[in-house]
NUNUTOR-685802 format. One record per residue (C-alpha): residue in one letter; y, z, x. Coordinates in steps of 0.2 Angstrom, whole numbers, padded with zeros to 4 digits, always signed. Layout:
N
AYZX ...
***
This chain:
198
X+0000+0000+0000 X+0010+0001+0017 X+0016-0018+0012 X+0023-0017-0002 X+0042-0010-0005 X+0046+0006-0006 X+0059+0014-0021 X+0077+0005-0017 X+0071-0007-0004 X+0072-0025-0013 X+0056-0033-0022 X+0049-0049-0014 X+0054-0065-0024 X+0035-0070-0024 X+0032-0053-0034 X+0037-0048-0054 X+0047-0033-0054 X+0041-0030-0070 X+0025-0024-0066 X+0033-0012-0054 X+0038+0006-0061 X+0052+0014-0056 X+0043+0028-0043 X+0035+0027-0029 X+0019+0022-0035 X+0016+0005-0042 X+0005+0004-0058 X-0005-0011-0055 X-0005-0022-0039 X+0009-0037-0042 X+0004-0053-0046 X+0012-0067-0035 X+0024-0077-0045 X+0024-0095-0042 X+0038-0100-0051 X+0054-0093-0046 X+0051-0097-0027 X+0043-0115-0031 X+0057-0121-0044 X+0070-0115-0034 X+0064-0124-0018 X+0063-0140-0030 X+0081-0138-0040 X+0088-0136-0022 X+0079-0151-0016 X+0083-0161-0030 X+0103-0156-0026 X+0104-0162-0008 X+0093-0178-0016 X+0107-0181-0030 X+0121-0177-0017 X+0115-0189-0006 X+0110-0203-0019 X+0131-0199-0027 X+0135-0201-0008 X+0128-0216-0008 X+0134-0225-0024 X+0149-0222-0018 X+0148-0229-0002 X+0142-0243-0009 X+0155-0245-0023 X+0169-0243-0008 X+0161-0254+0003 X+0161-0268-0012 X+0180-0265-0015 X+0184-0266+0004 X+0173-0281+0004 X+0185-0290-0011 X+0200-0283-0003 X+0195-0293+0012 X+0189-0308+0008 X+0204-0310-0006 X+0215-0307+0009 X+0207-0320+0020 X+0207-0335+0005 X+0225-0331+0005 X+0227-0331+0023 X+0218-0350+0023 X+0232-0365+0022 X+0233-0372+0005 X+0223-0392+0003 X+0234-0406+0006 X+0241-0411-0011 X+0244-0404-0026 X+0241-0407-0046 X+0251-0403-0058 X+0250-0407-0077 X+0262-0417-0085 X+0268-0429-0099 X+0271-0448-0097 X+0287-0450-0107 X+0288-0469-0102 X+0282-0485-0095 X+0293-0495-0086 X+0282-0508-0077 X+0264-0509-0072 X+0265-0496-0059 X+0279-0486-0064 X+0279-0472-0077 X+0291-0458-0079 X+0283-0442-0081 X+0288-0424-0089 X+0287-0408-0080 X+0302-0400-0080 X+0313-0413-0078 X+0306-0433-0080 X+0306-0441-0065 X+0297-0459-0061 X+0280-0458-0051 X+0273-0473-0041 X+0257-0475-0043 X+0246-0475-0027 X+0234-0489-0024 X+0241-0499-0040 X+0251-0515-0036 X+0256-0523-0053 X+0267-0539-0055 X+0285-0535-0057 X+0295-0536-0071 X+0311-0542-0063 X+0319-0555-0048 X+0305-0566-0048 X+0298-0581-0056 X+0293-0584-0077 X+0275-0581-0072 X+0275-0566-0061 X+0288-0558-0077 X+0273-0564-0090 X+0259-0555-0079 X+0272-0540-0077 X+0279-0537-0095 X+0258-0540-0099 X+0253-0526-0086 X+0267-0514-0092 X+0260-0517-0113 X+0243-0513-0106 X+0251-0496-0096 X+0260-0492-0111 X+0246-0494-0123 X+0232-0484-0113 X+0246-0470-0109 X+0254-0470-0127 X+0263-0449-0126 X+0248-0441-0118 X+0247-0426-0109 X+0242-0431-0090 X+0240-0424-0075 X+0250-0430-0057 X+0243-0429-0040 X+0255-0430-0026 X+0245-0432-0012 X+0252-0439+0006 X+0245-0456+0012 X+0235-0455+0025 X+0245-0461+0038 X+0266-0455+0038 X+0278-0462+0046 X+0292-0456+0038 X+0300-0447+0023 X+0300-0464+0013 X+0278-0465+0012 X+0280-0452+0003 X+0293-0461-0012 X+0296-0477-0015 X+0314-0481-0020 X+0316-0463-0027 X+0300-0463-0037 X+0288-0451-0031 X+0270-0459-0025 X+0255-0450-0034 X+0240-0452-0045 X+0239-0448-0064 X+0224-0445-0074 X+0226-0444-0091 X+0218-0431-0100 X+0201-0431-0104 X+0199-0447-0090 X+0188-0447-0077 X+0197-0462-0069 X+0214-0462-0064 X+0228-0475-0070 X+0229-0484-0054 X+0210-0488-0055 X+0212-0494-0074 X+0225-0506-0070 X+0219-0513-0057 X+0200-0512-0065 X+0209-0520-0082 X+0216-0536-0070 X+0234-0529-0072 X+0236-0523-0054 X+0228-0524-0035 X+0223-0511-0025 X+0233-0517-0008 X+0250-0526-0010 X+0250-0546-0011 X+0268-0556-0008 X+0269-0562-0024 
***
């Protein structure tokens, strides 16, 4: 009996203090307890397991944040593509290559790779083929909504290969098109795709 507690000394957790009187003599030899010791190991365990599985979803989540922060901050740091598109309205045809579009202020847009007959300072025939390839521009076009293209050529020399007699040089595609109007002229017979001296 020389193990067990003495009266004021503090009970073993693996023993029920119930079954201990309050004397010097105990009344029946205690019973280990499993449960307190056990469960306690295993609610502490399962605590460091939780804290560390929080830890880790939150590591995670941070690391996923840092990782969006970065990468937005490096497509913002690339330089922009050559060109740009921007959606407008055609609010007139004046030729076969020449419309005047709508942004915010109508201004007239050469199209790129589109050589139509012109409509003035040159022969009857030429005016015919002109005044038939601005119909056809005007008909296909007719008030809708478009988009431009200003893209450089591929070869600059100067300021001017980028307008032609104050007309900005770009592509449009109207709405809902898969092909733009220069490629429509010229695929309808109302244009080229490289100049010719007529």
């Amino acid at each position: 009996m020389s193990d067990f507690p003495k009266k004021g000394e503090e009970f073993p957790r693996l023993y029920d203090p119930k079954q201990i009187r309050n004397d010097d003599h105990f009344v029946s030899h205690p019973k280990p307890l499993l449960r307190p010791l056990f469960l306690e190991q295993l609610f502490s365990c399962c605590k460091v397991a939780i804290g560390w599985i929080f830890c880790f979803v939150l590591a995670f989540f941070l690391a996923l944040c840092v990782s969006a922060f970065v990468s937005g901050s490096v497509a913002a740091a690339e330089p922009p593509q050559t060109g740009m598109v921007v959606p407008c309205r055609i609010v007139d045809v004046y030729d076969g290559d020449t419309i005047t579009i709508e942004l915010t202020i109508p201004f007239k847009v050469r199209l790129m790779d589109c050589w139509a007959p012109e409509i003035r300072g040159v022969d009857d025939e030429t005016k015919q083929r002109g005044f038939a390839a601005r119909d056809h521009l005007r008909e296909i076009t007719a008030g809708r909504a478009a988009r431009l293209e200003i893209r450089p050529p591929k070869r600059i020399d100067s300021a001017g290969d980028l307008f032609s007699f104050e007309r900005i040089v770009g592509r449009v595609w109207l709405d809902g098109d898969e092909e733009d109007l220069s490629r429509r002229m010229v695929r309808a017979g109302h244009a080229t795709k490289e100049r010719t001296d007529e």
